[in-house]
C-alpha positions in Angstrom: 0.1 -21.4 13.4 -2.1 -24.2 11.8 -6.0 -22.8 11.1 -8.7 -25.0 12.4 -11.3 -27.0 10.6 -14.4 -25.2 10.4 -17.5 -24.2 7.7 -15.2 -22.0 6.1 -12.0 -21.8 4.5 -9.1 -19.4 6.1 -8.9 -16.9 3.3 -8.7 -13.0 3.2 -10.7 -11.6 0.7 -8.1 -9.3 -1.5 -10.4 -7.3 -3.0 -12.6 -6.5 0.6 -8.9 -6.3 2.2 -7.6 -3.7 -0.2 -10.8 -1.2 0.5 -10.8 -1.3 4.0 -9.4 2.4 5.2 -5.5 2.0 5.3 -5.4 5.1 8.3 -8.8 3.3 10.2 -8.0 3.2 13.9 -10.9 1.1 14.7 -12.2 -1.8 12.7 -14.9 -4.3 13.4 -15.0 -7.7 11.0 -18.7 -9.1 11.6 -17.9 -13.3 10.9 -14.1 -12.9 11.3 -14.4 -16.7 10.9 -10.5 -17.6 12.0 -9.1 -13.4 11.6 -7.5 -14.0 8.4 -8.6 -10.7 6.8 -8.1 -8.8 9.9 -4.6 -10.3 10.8 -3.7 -9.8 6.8 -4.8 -5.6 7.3 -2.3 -5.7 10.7 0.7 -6.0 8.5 -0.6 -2.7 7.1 -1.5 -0.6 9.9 -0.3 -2.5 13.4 -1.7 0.4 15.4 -5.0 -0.2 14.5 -8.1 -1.9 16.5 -9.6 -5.0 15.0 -12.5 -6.4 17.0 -14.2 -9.3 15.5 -17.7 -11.1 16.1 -17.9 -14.5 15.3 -20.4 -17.7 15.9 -17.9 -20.6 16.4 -16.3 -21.1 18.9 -13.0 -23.0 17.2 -13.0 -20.0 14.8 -12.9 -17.7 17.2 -10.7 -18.8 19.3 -8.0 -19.2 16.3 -9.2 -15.6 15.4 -8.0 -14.5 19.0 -4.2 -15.0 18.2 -4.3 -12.8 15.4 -6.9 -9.6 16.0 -6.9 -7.4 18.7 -10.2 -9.0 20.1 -12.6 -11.3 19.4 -16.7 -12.1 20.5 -17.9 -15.4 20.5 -22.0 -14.9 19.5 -24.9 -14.6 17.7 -24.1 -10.5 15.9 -28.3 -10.5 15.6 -28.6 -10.9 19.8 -25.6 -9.2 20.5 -24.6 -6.2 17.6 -22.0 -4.4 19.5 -20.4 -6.3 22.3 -17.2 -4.2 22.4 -16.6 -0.8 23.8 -15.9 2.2 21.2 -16.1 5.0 22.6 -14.6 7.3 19.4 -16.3 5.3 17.4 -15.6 2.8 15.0 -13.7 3.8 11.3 -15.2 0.6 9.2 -17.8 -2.1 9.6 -16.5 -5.2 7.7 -19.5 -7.5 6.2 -17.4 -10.0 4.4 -20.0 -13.0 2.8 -22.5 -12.5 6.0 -25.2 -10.5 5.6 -26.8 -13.1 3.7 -26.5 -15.2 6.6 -28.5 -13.6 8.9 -32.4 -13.4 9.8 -32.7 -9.7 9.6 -29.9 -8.0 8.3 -31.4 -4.7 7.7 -31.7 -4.0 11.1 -28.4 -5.4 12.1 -27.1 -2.6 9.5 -28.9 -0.1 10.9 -27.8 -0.6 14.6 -24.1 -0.6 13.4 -24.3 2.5 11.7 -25.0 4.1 15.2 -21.4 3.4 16.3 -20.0 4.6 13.1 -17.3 7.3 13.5 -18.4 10.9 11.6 -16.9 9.5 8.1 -16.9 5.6 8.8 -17.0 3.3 6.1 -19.0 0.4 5.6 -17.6 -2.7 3.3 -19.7 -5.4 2.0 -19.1 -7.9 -0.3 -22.1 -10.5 -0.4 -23.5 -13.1 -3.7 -24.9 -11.4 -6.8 -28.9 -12.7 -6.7 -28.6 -12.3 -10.4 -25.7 -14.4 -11.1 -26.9 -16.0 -14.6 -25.6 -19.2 -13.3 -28.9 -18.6 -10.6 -30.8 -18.7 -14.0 -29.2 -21.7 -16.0 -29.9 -24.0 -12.8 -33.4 -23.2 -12.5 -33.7 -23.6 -16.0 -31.8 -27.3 -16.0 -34.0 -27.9 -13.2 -30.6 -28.2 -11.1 -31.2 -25.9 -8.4 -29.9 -27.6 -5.2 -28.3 -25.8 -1.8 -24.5 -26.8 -1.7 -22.0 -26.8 1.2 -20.5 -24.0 0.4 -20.3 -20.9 -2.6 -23.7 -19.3 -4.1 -25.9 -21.7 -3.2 -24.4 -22.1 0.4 -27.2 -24.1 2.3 -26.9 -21.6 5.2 -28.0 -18.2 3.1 -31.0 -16.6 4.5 -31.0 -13.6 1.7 -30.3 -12.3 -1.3 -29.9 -9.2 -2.9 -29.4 -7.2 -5.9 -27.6 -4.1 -6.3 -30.6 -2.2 -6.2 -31.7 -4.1 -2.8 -28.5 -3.4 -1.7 -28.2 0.2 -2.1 -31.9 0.7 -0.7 -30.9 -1.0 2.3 -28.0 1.1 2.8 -29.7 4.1 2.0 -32.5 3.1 5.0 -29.9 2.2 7.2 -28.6 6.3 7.1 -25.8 5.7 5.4 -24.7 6.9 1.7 -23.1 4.7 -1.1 -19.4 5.1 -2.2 -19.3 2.8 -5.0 -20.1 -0.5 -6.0 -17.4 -2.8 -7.8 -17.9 -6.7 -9.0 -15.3 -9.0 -7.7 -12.8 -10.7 -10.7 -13.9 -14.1 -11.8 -13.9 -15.7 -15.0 -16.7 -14.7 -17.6 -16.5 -17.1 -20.7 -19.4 -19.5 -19.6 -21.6 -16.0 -18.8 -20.8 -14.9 -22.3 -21.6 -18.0 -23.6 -25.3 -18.3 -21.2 -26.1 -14.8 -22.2 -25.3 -15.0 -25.4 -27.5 -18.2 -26.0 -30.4 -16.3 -24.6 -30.1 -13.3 -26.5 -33.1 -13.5 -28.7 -35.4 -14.5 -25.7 -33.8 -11.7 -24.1 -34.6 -9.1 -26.9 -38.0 -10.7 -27.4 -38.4 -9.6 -23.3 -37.2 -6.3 -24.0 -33.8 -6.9 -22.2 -30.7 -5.8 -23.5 -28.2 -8.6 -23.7 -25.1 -6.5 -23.1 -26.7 -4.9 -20.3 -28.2 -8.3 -18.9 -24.1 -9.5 -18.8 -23.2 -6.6 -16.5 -26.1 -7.6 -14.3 -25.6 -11.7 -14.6 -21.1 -11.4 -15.1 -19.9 -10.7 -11.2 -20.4 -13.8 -8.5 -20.1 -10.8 -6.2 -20.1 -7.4 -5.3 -18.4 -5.3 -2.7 -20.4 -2.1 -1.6 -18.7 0.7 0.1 -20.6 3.4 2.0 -19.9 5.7 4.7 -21.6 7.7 7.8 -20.5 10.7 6.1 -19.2 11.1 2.9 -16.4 14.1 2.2 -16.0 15.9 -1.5 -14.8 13.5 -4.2 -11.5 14.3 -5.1 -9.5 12.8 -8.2 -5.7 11.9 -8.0 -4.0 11.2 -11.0 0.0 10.5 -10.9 2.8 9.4 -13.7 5.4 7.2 -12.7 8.7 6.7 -14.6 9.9 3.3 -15.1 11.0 1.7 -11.9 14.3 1.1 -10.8 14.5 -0.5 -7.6 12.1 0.2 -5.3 11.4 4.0 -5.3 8.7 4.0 -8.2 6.6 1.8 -6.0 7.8 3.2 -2.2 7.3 6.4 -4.0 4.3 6.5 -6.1 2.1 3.3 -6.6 2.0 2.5 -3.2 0.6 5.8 -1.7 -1.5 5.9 -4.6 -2.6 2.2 -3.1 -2.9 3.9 0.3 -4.9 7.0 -0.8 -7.5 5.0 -2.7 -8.6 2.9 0.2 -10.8 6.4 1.4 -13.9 5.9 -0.6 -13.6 10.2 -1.5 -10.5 9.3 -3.5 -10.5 8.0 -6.9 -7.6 8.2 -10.1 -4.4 6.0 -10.8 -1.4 5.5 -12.4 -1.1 6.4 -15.9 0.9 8.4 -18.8 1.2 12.0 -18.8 0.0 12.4 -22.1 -3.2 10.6 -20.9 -3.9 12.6 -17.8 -7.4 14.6 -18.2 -9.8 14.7 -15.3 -12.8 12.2 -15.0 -15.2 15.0 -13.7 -14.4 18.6 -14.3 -16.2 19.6 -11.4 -14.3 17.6 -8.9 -11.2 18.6 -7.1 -8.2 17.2 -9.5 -4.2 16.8 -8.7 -1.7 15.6 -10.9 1.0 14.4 -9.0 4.6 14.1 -11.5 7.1 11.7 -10.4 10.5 12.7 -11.1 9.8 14.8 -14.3 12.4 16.7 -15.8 10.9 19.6 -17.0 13.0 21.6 -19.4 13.0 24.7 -22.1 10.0 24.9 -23.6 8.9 21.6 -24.5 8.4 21.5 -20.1 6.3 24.7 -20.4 4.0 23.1 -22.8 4.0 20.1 -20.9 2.5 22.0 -17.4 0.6 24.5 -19.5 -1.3 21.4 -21.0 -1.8 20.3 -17.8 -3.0 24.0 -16.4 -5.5 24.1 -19.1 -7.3 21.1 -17.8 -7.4 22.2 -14.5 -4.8 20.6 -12.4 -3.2 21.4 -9.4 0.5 20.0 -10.5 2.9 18.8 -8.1 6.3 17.0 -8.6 7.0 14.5 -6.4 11.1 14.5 -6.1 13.1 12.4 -3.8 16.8 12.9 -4.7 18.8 16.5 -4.2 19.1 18.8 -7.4 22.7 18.1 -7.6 21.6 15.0 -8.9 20.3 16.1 -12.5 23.4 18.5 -12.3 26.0 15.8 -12.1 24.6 14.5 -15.4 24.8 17.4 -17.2 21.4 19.3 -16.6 21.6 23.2 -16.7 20.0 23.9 -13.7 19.0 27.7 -14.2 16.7 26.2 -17.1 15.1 23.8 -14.8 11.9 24.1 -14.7 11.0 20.8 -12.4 11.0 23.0 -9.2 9.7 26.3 -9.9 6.9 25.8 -13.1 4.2 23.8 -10.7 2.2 24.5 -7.5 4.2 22.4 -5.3 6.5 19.9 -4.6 6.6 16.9 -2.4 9.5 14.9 -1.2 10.8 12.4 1.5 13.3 14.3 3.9 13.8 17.5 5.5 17.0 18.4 4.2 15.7 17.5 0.4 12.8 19.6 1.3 14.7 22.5 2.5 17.1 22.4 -0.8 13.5 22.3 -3.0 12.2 25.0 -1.2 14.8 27.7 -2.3 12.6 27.0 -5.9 9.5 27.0 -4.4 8.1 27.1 -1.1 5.2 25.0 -1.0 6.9 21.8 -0.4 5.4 18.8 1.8 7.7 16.1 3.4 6.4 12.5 3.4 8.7 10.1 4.9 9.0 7.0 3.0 6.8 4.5 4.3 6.2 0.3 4.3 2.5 -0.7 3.3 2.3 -3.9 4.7 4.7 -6.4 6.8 6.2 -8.9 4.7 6.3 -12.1 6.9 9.6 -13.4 8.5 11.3 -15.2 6.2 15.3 -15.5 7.7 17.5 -16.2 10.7 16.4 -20.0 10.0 19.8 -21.1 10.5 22.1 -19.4 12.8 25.6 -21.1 12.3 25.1 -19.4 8.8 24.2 -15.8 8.2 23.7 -13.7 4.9 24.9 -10.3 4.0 22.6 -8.3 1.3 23.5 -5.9 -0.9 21.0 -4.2 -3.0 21.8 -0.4 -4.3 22.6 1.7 -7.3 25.0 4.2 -8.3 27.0 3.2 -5.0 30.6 2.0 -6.4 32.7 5.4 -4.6 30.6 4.5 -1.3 31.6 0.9 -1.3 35.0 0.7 -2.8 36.8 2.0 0.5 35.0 -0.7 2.6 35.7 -3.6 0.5 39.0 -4.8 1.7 37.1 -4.9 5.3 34.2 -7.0 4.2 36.7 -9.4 2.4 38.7 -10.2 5.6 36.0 -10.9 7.5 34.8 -13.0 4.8 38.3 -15.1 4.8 38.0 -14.8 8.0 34.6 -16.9 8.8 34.6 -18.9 5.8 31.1 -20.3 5.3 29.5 -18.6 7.9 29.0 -15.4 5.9 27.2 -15.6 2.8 26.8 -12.8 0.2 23.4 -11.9 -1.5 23.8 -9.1 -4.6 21.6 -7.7 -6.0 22.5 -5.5 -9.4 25.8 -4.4 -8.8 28.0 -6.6 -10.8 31.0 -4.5 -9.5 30.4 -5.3 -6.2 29.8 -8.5 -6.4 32.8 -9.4 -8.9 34.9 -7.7 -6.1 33.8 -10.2 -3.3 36.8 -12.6 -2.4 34.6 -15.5 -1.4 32.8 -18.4 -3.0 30.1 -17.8 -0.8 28.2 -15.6 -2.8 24.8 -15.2 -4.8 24.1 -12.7 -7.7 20.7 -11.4 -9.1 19.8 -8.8 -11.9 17.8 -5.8 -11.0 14.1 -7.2 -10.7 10.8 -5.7 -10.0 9.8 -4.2 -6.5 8.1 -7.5 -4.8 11.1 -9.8 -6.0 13.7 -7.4 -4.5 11.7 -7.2 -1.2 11.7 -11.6 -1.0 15.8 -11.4 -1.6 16.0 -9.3 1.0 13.9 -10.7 3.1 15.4 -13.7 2.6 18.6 -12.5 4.1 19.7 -11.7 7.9 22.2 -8.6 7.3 21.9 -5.4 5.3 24.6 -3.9 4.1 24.3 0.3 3.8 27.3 2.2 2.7 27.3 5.7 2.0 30.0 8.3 1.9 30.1 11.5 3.4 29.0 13.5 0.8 26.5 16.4 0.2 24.0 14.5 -2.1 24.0 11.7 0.2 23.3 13.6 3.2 20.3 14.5 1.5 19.0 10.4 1.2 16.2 9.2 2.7 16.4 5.7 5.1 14.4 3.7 2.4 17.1 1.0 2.4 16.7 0.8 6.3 13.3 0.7 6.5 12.5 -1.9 4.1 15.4 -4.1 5.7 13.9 -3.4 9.2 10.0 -4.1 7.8 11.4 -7.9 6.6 13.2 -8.6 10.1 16.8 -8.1 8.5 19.4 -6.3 10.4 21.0 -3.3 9.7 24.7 -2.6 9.0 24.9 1.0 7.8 27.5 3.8 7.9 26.5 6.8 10.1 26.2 9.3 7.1 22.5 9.6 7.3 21.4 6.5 8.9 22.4 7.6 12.1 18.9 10.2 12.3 17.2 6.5 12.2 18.8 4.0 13.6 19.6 3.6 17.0 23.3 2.2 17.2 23.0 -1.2 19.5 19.1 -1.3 19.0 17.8 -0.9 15.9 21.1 -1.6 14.0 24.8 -1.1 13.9 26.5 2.3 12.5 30.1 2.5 11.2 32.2 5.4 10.4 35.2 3.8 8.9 36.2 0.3 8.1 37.8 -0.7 11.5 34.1 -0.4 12.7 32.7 -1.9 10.0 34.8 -5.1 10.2 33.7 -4.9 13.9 30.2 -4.5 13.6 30.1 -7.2 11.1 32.1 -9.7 13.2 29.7 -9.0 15.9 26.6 -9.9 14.1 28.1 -13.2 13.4 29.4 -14.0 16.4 25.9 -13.2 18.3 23.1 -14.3 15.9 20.6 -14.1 19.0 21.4 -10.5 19.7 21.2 -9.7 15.8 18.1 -11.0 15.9 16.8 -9.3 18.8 17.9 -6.2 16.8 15.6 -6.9 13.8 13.1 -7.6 15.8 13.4 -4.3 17.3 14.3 -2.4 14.3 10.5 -4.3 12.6 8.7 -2.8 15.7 9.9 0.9 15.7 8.4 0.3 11.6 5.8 -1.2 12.5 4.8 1.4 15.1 6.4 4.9 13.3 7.0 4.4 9.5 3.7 2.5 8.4 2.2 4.3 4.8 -1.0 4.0 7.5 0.0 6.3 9.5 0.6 9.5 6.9 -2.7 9.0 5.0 -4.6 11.7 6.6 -1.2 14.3 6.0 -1.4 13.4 2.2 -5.2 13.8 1.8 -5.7 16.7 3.5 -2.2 18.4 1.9 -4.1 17.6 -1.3 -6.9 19.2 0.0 -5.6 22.4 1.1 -3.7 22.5 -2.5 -7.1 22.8 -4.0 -8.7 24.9 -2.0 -5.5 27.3 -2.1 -5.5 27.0 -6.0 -6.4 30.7 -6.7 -2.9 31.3 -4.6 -0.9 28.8 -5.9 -1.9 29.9 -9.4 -0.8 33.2 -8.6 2.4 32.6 -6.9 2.7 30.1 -10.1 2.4 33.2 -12.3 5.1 35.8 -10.5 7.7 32.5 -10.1 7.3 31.3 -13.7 5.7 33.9 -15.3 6.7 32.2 -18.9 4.3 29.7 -18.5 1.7 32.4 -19.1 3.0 33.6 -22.0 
């Protein structure tokens, strides 16, 4: 879809994009301009309602293709030309308040129609840029097409202005955070000035905070709830699960303004406030003898709530040598979360507070295959998977002889695999970070999913169908598992041996139409069950019950691991 010349560029603000509620059910974007930041959030929760409001017409109407709905007028004559009857979950103010004649009392007639714990998100100029200052002291102060000194800005404001004007319009501030841009002619300004400054009685350093940011983006709410603090360790990724597993539902969490904390070492975890509500959340951490007491007992003494987030079976630390009577990954912390019910019912034989989240896709990657359909590609990404592929190989080399060019092989890691492919056709790639496995596989039309039928793999979760599925890429997976996800025929093809993988595979070559159809399908049933959107309130408010259950989870703590209190 080609955007449309008007006033404004077609550009999603990342930083107002990555605030905006990831579970909101109703959004409005006040100057949508063409719905780029509203189509970009889309990818992350499809579910959701984006209405914009926006003054031109060619804008608008390009805005209509991509957002739910859109109002063509004046937001001052006309504040709320939709109907929200629950509400709406977040008011989007993205460079337009400064626009308008009265934007105080536009404010305060949109807070009415915020839901009980709505956000508001505005990101508007900084009044005390210092490059407001060096023009008027150049004598170079002239309005400009576009940028600070846009010849269309009614207003300005500082963040002082700005929080008083929340404040009046009944709602309360969040936070307040200054959008990235580059700082080294500031510094220089503000460091030129210094003595004038000092002789003023202004602090230079504290001038620069003021003067640095182009802009800010405010974030208030209707409503606010308690603060709570999330803090999480992640090991180092391999594949996808450190970022499926921990940084992106951290990502997800921190887009509700009552949630602060990130991603950092354990030895570095200590809470920001004492008197807010504080979780640690330990990915994968093998907690052993006493050197893992010490390491939750350090963690108990600040205050935490601990919980280890665990995503593969027991058996899995076992089959590399791990004595799992001394384990104390399971047992020696409040609770435990994980990504399947059968891995949740093996955890909770260790301890029964254990919370299932389903992995989950945080945003849509666009379509990026089925460009040529004489000439599909098979992708193979996986570790630790040489016993659930070996058996199936000879069946994927026939049909390889069999179709010649047709069938192309993209590998991802496993050398093994790849060595073992009787065809020229074929691509290989080292294991790389999370985003660059995500465009390989996007770029091809066919995932390949082999696993045996074995105990610990009965216990996987559908990651590798989901995130296949999310990009538009067909599925080819063996029943063991995959078959409590995918819909055989609809959502992807299931084998059981390699008769019906050699059949399933000649299928989706021979009808390239139908295998798209069954991406297609297969992206929908994501983008409409398995979003990271739609489990946001479940994590927050299982964090939330942790802490205000902590008095019992400390003592069932105590009688399942009473050495920690030694």
């Amino acid at each position: 879809m080609n955007a449309v010349h008007t006033h404004y560029p077609d550009f999603a603000n990342p930083e107002l994009l990555e605030k905006i509620p990831l579970s909101a059910r109703t959004i409005l974007d006040v100057g949508c301009a063409q719905g780029a930041l509203g189509a970009n959030y889309l990818r992350r929760n499809p579910n959701c309602r984006v209405l914009g409001i926006e003054l031109d017409e060619e804008a608008a109407d390009h805005a209509r293709q991509r957002i739910t709905d859109v109002f063509c007028g004046d937001v001052e004559k006309y504040p709320m030309p939709f109907s929200v009857p629950e509400g709406i979950d977040c008011i989007v103010y993205g460079d337009v308040l400064e626009h308008l004649v009265d934007p105080w009392a536009v404010l305060a007639e949109h807070a009415k129609y915020l839901s009980p714990q709505g956000t508001v998100l505005i990101c508007m100029p900084n009044v005390e840029h210092w490059s407001f200052v060096a023009r008027l002291l150049t004598g170079a102060f002239d309005y400009e097409e576009q940028g600070l000194l846009d010849r269309t800005h009614l207003r300005w404001f500082t963040p002082r202005m700005m929080g008083k004007a929340l404040t009046d319009a009944g709602l309360q501030l969040s936070d307040i955070a200054p959008r990235p841009v580059a700082t080294e002619q500031g510094e220089k300004f503000v460091n030129a000035l210094a003595p004038g400054l000092k002789g003023i009685g202004v602090d230079p350093q504290e001038y620069m905070n003021r003067s640095g940011p182009l802009q800010f983006i405010w974030r208030a709410r209707k409503s606010a709830p308690p603060r709570m603090e999330l803090s999480a360790t992640m090991l180092t990724p391999q594949g996808g699960v450190s970022d499926v597993r921990v940084v992106e539902p951290v990502r997800a969490l921190l887009t509700d303004s009552a949630f602060f904390g990130q991603i950092q070492p354990e030895a570095n975890l200590r809470p920001a406030l004492q008197d807010t509500p504080h979780i640690a959340v330990l990915h994968r951490p093998l907690l052993l003898g006493e050197s893992g007491l010490a390491r939750i007992r350090a963690l108990l003494e600040k205050g935490y709530i601990v919980v280890s987030e665990f995503d593969d079976h027991p058996m899995f630390m076992k089959e590399r040598g791990v004595n799992l009577e001394e384990l104390l990954t399971f047992r020696a912390v409040h609770a435990i979360q994980t990504s399947t019910l059968a891995l949740g019912q093996a955890l909770a034989t260790e301890n029964p507070e254990v919370a299932v989240f389903q992995n989950g896709i945080f945003e849509l990657p666009q379509p990026r295959n089925f460009r040529d359909p004489e000439h599909l590609t098979l992708f193979f990404g996986a570790l630790n998977r040489g016993p659930d592929w070996a058996p199936l190989m000879p069946a994927l080399n026939e049909v390889a002889r069999a179709v010649g060019e047709r069938l192309k092989f993209s590998v991802m890691f496993d050398q093994a695999f790849y060595d073992a492919l009787e065809t020229p056709h074929k691509h290989f790639a080292p294991m790389a970070d999370y985003a660059n496995y995500m465009q390989m596989l996007g770029e091809a039309d066919i995932s390949f999913m082999p696993l045996a039928n074995t105990e610990f793999n009965l216990a996987k979760s559908d990651l590798k169908f989901i995130e296949a599925s999310a990009a538009r890429v067909a599925t080819l997976a063996s029943n063991v598992m995959y078959e409590n996800s995918v819909q055989d025929g609809k959502t992807g093809l299931l084998f059981r041996n390699p008769l019906e993988l050699r059949a399933g595979l000649l299928r989706l070559l021979a009808y390239p139409e139908a295998t798209l159809r069954m991406a297609n399908a297969a992206r929908h049933y994501v983008a409409t069950e398995r979003m990271l959107a739609y489990q946001v309130e479940a994590r927050t408010g299982w964090y939330r019950s942790l802490w205000d259950r902590r008095e019992a989870l400390n003592a069932a703590l105590l009688q399942r691991a009473p050495e920690l209190f030694a």
